[in-house]
LOKOL-300467 format. One line per 5 residues: number of its first residue (from 1); their letters; for each residue z, x, y of C-alpha. Coordinates in pm, 1 decimal. Layout:
N
NUM) A) Z/X/Y  ...;
***
This chain:
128
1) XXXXX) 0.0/0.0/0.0  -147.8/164.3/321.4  -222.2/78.1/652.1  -416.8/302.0/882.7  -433.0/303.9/1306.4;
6) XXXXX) -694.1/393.2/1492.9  -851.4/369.7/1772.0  -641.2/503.3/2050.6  -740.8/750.8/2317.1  -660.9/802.8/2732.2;
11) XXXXX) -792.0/539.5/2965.4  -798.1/427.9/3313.6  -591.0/130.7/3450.7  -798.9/-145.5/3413.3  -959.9/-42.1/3104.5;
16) XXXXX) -1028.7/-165.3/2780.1  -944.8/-29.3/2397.5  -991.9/-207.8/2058.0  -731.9/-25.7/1795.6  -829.9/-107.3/1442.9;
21) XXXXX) -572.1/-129.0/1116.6  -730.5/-87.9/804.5  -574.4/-187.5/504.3  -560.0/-28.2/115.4  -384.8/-96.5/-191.0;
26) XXXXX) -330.6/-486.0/-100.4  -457.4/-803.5/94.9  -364.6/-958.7/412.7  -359.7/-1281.3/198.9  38.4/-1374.9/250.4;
31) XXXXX) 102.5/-1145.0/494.5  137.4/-1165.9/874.7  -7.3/-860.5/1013.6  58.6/-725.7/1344.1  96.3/-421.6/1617.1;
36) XXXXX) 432.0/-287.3/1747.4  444.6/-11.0/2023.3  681.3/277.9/2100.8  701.2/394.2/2410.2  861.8/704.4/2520.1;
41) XXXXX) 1244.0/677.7/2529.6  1200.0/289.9/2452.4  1272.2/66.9/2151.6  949.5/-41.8/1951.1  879.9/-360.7/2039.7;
46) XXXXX) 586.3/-574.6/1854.6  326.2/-683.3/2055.8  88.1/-901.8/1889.9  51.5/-1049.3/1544.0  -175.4/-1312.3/1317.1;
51) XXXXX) 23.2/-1529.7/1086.5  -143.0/-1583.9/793.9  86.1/-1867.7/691.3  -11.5/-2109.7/1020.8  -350.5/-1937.2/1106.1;
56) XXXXX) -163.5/-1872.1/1429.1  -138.3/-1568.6/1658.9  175.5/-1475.8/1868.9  200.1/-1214.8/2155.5  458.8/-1062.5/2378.2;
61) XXXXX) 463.7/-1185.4/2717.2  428.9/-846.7/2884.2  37.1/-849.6/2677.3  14.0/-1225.5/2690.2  -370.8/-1284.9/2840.2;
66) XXXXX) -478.9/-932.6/2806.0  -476.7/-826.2/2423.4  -638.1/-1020.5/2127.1  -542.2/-973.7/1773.1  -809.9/-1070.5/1509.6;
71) XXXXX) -858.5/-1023.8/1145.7  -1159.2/-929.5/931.1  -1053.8/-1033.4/571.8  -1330.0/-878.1/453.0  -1285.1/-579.2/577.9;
76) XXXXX) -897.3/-583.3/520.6  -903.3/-500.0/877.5  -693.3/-631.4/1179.8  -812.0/-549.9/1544.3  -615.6/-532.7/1853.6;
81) XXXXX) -830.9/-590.1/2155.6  -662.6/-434.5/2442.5  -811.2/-517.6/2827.4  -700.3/-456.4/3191.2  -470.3/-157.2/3039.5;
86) XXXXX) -194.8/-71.9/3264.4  11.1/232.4/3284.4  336.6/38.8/3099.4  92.9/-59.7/2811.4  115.7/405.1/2754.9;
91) XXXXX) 289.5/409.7/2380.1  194.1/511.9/2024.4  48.5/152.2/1858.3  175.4/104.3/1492.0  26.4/-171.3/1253.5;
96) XXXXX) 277.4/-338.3/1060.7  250.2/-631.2/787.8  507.4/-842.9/673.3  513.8/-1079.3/379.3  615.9/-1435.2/541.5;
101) XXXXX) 574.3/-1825.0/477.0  619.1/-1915.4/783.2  446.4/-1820.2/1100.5  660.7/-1794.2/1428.9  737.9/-1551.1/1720.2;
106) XXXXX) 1015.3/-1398.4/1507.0  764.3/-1257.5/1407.0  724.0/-1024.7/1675.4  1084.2/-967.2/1634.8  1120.1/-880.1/1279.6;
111) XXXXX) 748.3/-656.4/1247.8  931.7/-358.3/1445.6  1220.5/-327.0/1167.0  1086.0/-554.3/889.2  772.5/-481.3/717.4;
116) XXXXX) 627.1/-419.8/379.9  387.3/-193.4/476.1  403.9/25.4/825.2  93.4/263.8/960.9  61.3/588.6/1096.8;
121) XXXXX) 54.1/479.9/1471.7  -233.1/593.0/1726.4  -151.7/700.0/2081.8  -251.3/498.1/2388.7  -179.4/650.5/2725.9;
126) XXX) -303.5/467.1/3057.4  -338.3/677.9/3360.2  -277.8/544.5/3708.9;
***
């Protein structure tokens, strides 16, 4: 069971970035799947996730309007579409997935310290 980040890089304020999460060794079938950020000197806190038990997504207000998170089943990928960066989005992205029944914005509670399977995380960093 493996999940894999990419996707980061530097960017401008204003910009846009689309980190992927590829999955190996399992499904997303059961699972919500999500991102969770770190930034420097801060707790993780998750960001975005799909809920594969309501077909519903859930974001943090601070990314609310500004990121997307999609799946490709097919792929056994999940996307986070990130635009109009700003400097307070800077933090290394993680990908996260979480066996759950029920969908929920405890979700975005529990992905930071509650997962079944966790990713490397990929680096974003918005200059002013």
């Amino acid at each position: 069971v493996q999940l894999q980040a990419s996707g980061g890089g530097l960017v401008q304020t204003g910009d846009s970035l689309r980190l992927s999460c590829a999955a190996s060794g399992f499904s997303f079938d059961g699972y919500a799947t999500g991102w969770v950020r770190q930034a420097p000197g801060k707790e993780r806190e998750g960001v975005a996730c799909f809920s594969d038990a309501d077909y519903s997504t859930y974001y943090a207000d601070s990314v609310k309007g500004r990121f997307t998170i999609f799946r490709d089943n097919a792929k056994n990928t999940v996307y986070l579409q990130m635009n109009n960066l700003k400097p307070e989005d800077t933090a290394v992205y993680y990908c996260a997935a979480l066996r759950a029944r029920v969908g929920g914005l405890w979700l975005l509670r529990a992905l930071p310290y509650e997962h079944d399977a966790w990713g490397r995380g990929t680096l974003v960093t918005v200059s002013s």
